[in-house]
GUSEDO-13947 format. One line per field, with one value per residue (C-alpha): residue number from 1; residue in one letter; y, z, x. Coordinates in Angstrom, 3 decimals, padded with zeros to 6 digits. Layout:
<pts>
k = NUM_...
r = A_...
y = Y_...
z = Z_...
x = X_...
</pts>
This chain:
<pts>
k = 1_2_3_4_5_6_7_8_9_10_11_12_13_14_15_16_17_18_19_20_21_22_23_24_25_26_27_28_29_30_31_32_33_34_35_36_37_38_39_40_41_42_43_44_45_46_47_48_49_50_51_52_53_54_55_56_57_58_59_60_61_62_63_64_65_66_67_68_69_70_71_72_73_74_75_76_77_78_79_80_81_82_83_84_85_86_87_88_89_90_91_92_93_94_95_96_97_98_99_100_101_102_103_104_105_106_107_108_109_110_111_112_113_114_115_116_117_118_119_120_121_122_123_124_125_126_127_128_129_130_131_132_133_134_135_136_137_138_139_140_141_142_143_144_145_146_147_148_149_150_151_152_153_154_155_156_157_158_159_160_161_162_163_164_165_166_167_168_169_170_171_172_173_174_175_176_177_178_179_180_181_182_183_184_185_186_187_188_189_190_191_192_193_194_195_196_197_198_199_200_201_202_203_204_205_206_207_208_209_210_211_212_213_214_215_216_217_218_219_220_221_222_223_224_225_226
r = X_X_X_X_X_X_X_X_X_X_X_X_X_X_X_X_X_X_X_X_X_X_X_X_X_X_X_X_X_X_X_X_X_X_X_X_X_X_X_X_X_X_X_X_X_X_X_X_X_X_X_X_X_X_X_X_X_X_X_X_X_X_X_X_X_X_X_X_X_X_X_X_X_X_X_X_X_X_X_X_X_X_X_X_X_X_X_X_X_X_X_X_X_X_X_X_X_X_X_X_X_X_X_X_X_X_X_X_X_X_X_X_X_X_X_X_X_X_X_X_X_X_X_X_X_X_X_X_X_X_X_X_X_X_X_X_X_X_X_X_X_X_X_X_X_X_X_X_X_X_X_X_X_X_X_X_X_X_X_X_X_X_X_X_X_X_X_X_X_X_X_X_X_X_X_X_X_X_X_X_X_X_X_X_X_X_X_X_X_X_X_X_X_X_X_X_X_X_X_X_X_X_X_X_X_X_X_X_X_X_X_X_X_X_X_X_X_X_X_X_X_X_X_X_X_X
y = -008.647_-012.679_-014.422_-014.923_-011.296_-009.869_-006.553_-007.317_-007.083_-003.986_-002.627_001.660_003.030_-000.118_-001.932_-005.266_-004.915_-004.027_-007.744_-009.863_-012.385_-015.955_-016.763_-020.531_-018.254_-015.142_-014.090_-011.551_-009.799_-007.861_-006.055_-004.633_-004.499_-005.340_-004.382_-002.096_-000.292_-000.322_-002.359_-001.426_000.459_002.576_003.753_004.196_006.946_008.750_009.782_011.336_015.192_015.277_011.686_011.437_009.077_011.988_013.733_010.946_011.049_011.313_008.135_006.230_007.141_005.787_002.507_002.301_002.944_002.357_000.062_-002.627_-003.112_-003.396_-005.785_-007.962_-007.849_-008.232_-011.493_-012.884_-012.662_-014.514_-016.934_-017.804_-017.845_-020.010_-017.585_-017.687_-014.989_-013.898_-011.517_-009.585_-007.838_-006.247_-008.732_-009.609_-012.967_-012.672_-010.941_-008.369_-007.407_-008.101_-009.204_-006.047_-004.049_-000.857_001.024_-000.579_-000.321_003.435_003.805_002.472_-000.197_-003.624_-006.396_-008.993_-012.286_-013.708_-010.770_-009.166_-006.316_-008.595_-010.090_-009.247_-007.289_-009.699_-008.053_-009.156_-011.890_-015.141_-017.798_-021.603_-022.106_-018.949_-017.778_-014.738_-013.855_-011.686_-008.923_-006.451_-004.359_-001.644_-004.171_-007.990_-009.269_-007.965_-009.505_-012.497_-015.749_-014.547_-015.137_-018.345_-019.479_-017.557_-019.411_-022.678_-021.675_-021.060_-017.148_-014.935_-012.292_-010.557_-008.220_-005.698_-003.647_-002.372_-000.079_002.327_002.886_005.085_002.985_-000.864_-001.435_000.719_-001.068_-004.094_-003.492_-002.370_-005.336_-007.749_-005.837_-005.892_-009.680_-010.522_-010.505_-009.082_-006.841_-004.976_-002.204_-002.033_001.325_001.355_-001.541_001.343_004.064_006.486_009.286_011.816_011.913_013.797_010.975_008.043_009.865_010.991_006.731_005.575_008.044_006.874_003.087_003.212_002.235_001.287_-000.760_-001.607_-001.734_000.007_-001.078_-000.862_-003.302_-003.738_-003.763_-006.361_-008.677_-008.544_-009.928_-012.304_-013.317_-013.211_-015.691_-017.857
z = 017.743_017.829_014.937_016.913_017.014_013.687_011.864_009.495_005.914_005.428_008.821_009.234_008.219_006.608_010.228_008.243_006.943_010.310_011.146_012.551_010.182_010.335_010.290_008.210_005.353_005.458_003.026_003.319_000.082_-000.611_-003.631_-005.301_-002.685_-005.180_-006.360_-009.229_-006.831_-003.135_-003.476_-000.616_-003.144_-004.519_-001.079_-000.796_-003.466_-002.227_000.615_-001.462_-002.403_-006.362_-007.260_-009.074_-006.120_-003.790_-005.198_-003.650_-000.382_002.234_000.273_000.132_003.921_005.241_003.154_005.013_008.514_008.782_005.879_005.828_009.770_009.821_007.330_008.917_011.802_010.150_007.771_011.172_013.011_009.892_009.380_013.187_013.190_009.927_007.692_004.049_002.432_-000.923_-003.211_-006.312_-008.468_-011.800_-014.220_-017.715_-018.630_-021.434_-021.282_-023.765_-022.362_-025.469_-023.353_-020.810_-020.761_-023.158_-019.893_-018.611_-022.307_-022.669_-018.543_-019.689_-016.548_-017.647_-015.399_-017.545_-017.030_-014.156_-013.510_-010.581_-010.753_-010.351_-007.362_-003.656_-001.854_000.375_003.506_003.468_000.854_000.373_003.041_001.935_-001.189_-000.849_-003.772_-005.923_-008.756_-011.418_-013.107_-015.770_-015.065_-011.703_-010.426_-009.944_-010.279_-013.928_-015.150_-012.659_-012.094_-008.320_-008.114_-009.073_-006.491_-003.284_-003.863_-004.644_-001.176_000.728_001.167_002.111_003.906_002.255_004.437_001.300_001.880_000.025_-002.757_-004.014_-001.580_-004.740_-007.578_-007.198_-003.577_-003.881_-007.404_-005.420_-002.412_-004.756_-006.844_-004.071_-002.945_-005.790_-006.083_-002.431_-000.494_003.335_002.920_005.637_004.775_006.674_006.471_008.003_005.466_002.418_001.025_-001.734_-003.338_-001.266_002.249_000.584_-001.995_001.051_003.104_000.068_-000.788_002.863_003.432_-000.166_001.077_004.524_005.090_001.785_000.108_003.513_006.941_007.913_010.997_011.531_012.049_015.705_015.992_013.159_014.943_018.098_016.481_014.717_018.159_019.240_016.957_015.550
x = -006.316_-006.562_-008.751_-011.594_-012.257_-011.387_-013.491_-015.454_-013.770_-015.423_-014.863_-014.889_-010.980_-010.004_-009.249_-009.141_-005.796_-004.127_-004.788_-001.860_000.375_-000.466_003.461_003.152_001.065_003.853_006.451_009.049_010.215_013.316_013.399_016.118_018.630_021.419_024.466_024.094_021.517_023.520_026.584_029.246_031.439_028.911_027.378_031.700_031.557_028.762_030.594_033.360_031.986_032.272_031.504_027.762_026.517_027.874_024.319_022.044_024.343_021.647_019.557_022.483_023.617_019.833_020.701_023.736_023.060_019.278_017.664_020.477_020.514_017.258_016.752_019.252_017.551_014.294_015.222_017.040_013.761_011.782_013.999_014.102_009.870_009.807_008.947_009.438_012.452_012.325_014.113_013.766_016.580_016.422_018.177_017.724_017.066_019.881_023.132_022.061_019.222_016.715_014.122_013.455_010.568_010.306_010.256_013.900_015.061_014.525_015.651_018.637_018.433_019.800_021.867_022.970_021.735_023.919_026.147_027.341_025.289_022.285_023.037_021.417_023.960_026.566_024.788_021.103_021.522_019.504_020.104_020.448_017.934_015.279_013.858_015.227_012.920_014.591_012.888_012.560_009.801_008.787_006.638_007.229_004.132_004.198_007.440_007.742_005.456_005.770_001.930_001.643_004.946_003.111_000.603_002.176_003.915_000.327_001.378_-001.484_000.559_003.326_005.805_007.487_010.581_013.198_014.296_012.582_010.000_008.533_008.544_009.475_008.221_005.364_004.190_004.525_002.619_-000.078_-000.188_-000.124_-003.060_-005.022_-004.315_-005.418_-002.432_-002.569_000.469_002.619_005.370_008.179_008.717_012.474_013.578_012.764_014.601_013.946_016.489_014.875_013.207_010.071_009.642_010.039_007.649_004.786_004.677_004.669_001.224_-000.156_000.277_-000.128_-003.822_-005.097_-003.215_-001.096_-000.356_002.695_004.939_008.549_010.957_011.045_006.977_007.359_009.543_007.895_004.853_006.794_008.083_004.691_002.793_005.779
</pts>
C-alpha cells in the first residue's frame, strides 16, 4: 500500500489504519519493561515452584524467551531505520510516592523517584539519550506530557509494546488513538499474567484502535521504507 493509493479515511473495515509507517514521523514505545515488573531476578524466582512469582510462571517465561528477544530485535531494527525509541516506567516523582494517582496509591504500586525498581530492564534499555517518561497512572498520556513531546518530535505513528498487554499498553494504544496517532501493536513485544487476558486485549485492539503485526512483519517494513 504506497501513499499514492491509500483508502479513504473512512474506508469499509477500518482499512485506513493498516496503512504503512512513514519512518521520520514513527515512534516506538516501551512501557513498563522495568525492574520491579521483569527484572532478571524476579523472572529467576518464578522458576523456583513455591516462590509467589512461581504463580505467574508461564507470563513471566513468555517475557523471558519471547517478549525480550523480540524487542531487542525490534528496537535494533528502529534504531538502524532512524526511528525514534521511547520508554515508560512506573515511578514516582518523589521518593515517597505523595504524588501517584489514587489508583497506584490504593494498588499499592510505587517506585521511588530514581530507584532501581524504576529503571528499564538492562536488556532492552534506552540507547544514548532516548526519552523515558515516568509515570503514575495505567495510561501515559494521562500522567505524562508524552503528547506534547511526540509532537514536538513530528510523531504521527506510534508502534506500542510491552507490559501489560491488558492494562498499561492497551490504555495506551487507546489514547494515542483517540488523540490521532496511527498506532501499530506488536503483539509478540506484550505479555499479560495469563494467555486468555493477552489474547482478549490483542482482539479488542486489533482493528479499531490498531493495527496489529508482529515483530518480524514489523521490521521488514521498517527495512522496507527506512
Amino acid at each position: 500500500m504506497t501513499s499514492e493509493r491509500l483508502p479513504a479515511i473512512d474506508a469499509e473495515g477500518g482499512a485506513y489504519r493498516e496503512r504503512p509507517i512513514e519512518p521520520r514521523r514513527t515512534a516506538l514505545l516501551n512501557i513498563d519493561m522495568q525492574n520491579m515488573e521483569v527484572a532478571r531476578e524476579i523472572r529467576q524466582r518464578a522458576k523456583q515452584p513455591g516462590t509467589p512469582e512461581s504463580r505467574k510462571a508461564g507470563y513471566y517465561e513468555r517475557v523471558d524467551q519471547l517478549v525480550i528477544p523480540n524487542q531487542q530485535r525490534l528496537q535494533a531494527a528502529a534504531r538502524k531505520a532512524g526511528i525514534e525509541v521511547m520508554f515508560t516506567t512506573i515511578e514516582s516523582l518523589t521518593r515517597d510516592g505523595r504524588d501517584r494517582s489514587l489508583d497506584h496509591k490504593i494498588s499499592r504500586l510505587h517506585a521511588p523517584k530514581g530507584s532501581w525498581e524504576g529503571r528499564v530492564i538492562d536488556e532492552v534499555a534506552p540507547v544514548g539519550d532516548e526519552i523515558i517518561l515516568p509515570k503514575t497512572s495505567s495510561g501515559i498520556f494521562n500522567s505524562t506530557n508524552i503528547e506534547y513531546v511526540l509532537r514536538n518530535l513530528g510523531v504521527e505513528y506510534l508502534i506500542v509494546y510491552g507490559v501489560l498487554t491488558d492494562q498499561c499498553v492497551e490504555s495506551a494504544i487507546r489514547d494515542a488513538a483517540d488523540r490521532g496517532f496511527m498506532v501499530t501493536q506488536i503483539e509478540d513485544c506484550c505479555a499479560s499474567y495469563t494467555p486468555e487476558q493477552h489474547e482478549h486485549s490483542i482482539r479488542a485492539m486489533k482493528g479499531h484502535y490498531c493495527r496489529t503485526r508482529g515483530t518480524a512483519e514489523m521490521i521488514a517494513e521498517m527495512e522496507r521504507l527506512a
